[in-house]
C-alpha positions in Angstrom: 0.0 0.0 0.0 1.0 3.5 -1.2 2.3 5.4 2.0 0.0 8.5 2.5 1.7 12.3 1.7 2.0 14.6 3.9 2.3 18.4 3.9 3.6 20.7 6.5 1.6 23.9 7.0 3.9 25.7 4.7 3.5 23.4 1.8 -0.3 23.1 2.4 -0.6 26.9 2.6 1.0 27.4 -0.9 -0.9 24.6 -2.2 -4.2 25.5 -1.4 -3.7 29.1 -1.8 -5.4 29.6 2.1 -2.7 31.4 4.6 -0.9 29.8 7.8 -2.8 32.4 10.1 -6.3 31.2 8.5 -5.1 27.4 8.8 -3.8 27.9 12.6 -7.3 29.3 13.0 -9.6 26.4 11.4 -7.3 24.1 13.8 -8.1 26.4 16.5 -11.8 26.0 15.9 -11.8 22.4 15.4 -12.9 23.1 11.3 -9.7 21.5 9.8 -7.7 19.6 12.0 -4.4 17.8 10.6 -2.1 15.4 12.5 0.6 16.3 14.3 4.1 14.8 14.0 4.6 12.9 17.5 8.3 14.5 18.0 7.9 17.9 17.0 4.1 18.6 17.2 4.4 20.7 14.0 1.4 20.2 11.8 0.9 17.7 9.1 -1.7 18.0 6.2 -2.9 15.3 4.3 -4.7 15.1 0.3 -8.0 14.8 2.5 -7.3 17.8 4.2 -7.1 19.3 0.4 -10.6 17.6 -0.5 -12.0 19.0 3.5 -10.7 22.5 2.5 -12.4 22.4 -0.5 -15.5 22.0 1.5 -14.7 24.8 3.7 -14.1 27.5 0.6 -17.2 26.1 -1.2 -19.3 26.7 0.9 -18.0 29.6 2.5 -18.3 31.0 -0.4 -22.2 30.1 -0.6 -22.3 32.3 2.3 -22.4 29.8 5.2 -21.1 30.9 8.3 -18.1 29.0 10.0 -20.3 27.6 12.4 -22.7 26.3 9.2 -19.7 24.9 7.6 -18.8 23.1 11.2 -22.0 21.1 10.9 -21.9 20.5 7.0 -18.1 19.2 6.5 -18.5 15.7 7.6 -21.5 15.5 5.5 -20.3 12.3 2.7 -23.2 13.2 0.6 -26.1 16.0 1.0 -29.8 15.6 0.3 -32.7 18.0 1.3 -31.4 19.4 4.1 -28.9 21.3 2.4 -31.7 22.5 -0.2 -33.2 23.4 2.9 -30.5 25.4 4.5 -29.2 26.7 0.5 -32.6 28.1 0.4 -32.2 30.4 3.8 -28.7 31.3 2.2 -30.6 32.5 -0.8 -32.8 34.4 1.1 -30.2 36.2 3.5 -28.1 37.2 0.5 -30.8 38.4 -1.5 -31.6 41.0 2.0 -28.0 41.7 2.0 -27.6 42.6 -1.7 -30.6 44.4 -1.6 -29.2 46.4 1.6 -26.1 47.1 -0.4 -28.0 48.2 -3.1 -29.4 51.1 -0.9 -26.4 51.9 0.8 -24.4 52.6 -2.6 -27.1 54.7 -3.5 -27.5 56.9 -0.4 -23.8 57.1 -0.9 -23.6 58.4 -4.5 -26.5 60.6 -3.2 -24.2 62.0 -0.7 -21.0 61.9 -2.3 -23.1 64.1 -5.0 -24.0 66.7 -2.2 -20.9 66.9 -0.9 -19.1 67.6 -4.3 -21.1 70.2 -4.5 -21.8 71.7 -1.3 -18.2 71.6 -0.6 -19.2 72.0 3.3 -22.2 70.3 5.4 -23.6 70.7 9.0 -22.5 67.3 10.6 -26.0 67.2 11.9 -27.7 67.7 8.5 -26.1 65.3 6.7 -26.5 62.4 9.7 -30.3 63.5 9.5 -30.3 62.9 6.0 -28.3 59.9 6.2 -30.9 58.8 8.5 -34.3 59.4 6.3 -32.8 57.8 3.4 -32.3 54.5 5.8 -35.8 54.9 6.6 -37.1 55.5 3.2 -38.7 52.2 2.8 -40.7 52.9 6.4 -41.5 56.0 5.1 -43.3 54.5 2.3 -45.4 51.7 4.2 -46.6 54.8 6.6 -47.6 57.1 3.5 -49.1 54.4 1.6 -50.6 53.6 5.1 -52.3 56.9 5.3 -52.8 58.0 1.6 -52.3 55.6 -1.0 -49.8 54.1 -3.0 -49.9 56.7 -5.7 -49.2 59.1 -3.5 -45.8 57.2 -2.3 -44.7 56.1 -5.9 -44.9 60.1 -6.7 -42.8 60.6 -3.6 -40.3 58.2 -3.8 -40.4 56.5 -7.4 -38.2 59.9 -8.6 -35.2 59.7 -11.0 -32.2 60.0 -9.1 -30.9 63.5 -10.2 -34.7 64.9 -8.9 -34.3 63.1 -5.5 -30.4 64.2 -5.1 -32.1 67.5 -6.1 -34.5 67.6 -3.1 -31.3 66.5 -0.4 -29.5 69.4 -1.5 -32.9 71.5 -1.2 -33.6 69.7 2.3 -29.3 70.3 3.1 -29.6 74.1 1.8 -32.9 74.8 3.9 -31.6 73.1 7.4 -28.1 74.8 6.8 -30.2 78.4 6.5 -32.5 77.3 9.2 -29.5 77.0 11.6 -27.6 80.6 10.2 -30.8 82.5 11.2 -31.7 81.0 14.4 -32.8 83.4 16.9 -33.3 86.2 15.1 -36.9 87.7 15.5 -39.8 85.8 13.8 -40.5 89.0 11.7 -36.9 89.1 10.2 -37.4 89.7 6.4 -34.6 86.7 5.8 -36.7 84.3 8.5 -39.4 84.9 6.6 -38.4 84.7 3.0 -36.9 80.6 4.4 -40.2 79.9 6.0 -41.7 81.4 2.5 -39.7 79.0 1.0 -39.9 76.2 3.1 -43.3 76.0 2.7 -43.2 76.6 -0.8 -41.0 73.2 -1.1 -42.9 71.1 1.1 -46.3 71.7 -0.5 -44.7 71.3 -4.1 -42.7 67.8 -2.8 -45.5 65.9 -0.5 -48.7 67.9 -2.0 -52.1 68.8 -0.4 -53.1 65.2 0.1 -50.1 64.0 2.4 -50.3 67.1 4.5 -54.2 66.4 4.8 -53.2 62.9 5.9 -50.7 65.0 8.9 -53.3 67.2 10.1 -55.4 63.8 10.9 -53.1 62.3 12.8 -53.0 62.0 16.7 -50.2 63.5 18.7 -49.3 59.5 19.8 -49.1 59.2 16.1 -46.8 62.0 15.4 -44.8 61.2 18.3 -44.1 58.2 16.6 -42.9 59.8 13.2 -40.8 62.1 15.1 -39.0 59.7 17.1 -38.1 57.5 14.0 -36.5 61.1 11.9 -33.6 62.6 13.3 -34.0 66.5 13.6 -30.9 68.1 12.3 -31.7 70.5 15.1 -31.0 71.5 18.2 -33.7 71.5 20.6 -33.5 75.5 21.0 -34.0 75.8 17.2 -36.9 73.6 17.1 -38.3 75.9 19.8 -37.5 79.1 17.4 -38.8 77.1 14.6 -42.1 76.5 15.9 -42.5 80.2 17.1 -41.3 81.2 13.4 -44.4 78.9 12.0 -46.5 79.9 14.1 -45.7 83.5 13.3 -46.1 82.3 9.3 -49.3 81.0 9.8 -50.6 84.0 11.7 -49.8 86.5 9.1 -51.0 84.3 6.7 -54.2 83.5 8.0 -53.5 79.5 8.5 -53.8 79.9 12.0 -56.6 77.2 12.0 -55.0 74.9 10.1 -53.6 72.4 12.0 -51.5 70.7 9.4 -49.4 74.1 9.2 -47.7 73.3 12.7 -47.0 69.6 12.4 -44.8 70.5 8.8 
């Protein structure tokens, strides 16, 4: 009989492409365990070590966890249980491609601002940052409370419109924060709150702000807590003094929906 090969952890390394440090740690882990030469206690790979290391890389790279692979590698054939468990792989990767998916968006989105913008409030941008993340909540609520029309004009948008409306959101918040303070009747408070509103009505319409105004204050609690204000609680203070002030002089003062904008 044909004496068995053996490969020390150097050998087995460059053979199987995988590094000493990653070998040292399947051994560590009790995932790929070679023999160890009775005098010297160094390492000793056989050519099933290649075939079980094989195993490892495969279906690592099917996404299995180390832990997975643990209970998979002594497996001499597989049947439905590994249909079974291929299926959940399937469906975690599709969740995480599909996160990815978002998060290189809301970074070109960014990286588009801040090419252009030059300079950004640290508290803006996380805000931002923040309501993009929560896009796709946004959109169960709206369609929730309105209809799904009403959220596939919001959110369906070409990209350039909805970088358009972050740099709009990032240029109001920015302005908002410059002129904080200053009395409500400022001419520059209230050509932003002229614009302000003028945005908002133009970007969610008459029939999401509608939907506002019928909501309790639990409700918009609830909203509130899940978007991060880009500001301070002092300038939310002067801000709701400033709408007030709008709505006053413009005779909205009964409208409800003007102070939960």
């Amino acid at each position: 009989m044909k004496e068995e090969t053996y490969f020390t952890i150097g050998e087995f390394s460059k053979k199987t492409g995988t590094t000493i440090r990653t070998l040292h740690y399947y051994d560590q882990i009790g995932l790929l365990k070679p023999k160890k030469n009775p005098r010297s206690g160094h390492r000793l790979y056989s050519a099933h070590d290649v075939l079980t290391l094989q195993k490892i890389v495969s279906l690592k790279f099917l996404g299995y966890s180390l832990e997975q692979i643990k209970e998979l590698i002594n497996e001499t054939n597989f049947d439905l249980n590994l249909k079974e468990t291929l299926q959940f792989q399937k469906e975690a990767l599709e969740e995480r491609k599909e996160h990815i998916e978002e998060v290189l968006k809301a970074i070109k989105r960014i990286l588009t601002i801040l090419e252009e913008e030059k300079e950004v409030d640290s508290n803006v941008l996380m805000s931002l940052i923040q309501s993009i993340q929560t896009e796709k909540e946004q959109r169960k609520w709206i369609e929730h409370y309105t209809s799904k029309e009403v959220a596939e004009k919001l959110f369906d948008q070409p990209e350039e419109v909805m970088i358009s409306l972050d740099k709009e959101y990032i240029q109001l918040s920015q302005e908002t924060k410059r002129l904080a303070g200053r009395p409500v009747d400022d001419p520059e408070v209230e050509a932003l709150v002229e614009k302000y509103m003028k945005t908002i009505l133009e970007f969610i319409g008459k029939e999401l702000i509608s939907a506002i105004g019928n909501l309790d204050e639990a409700e918009i609690k609830t909203i509130e807590n899940k978007l991060a204000s880009p500001f301070t609680q002092e300038e939310e203070e002067w801000l709701q003094q400033v709408m007030e002030h709008y709505a006053m002089k413009a005779g909205l003062l009964q409208d409800e929906n003007i102070d939960r904008l």
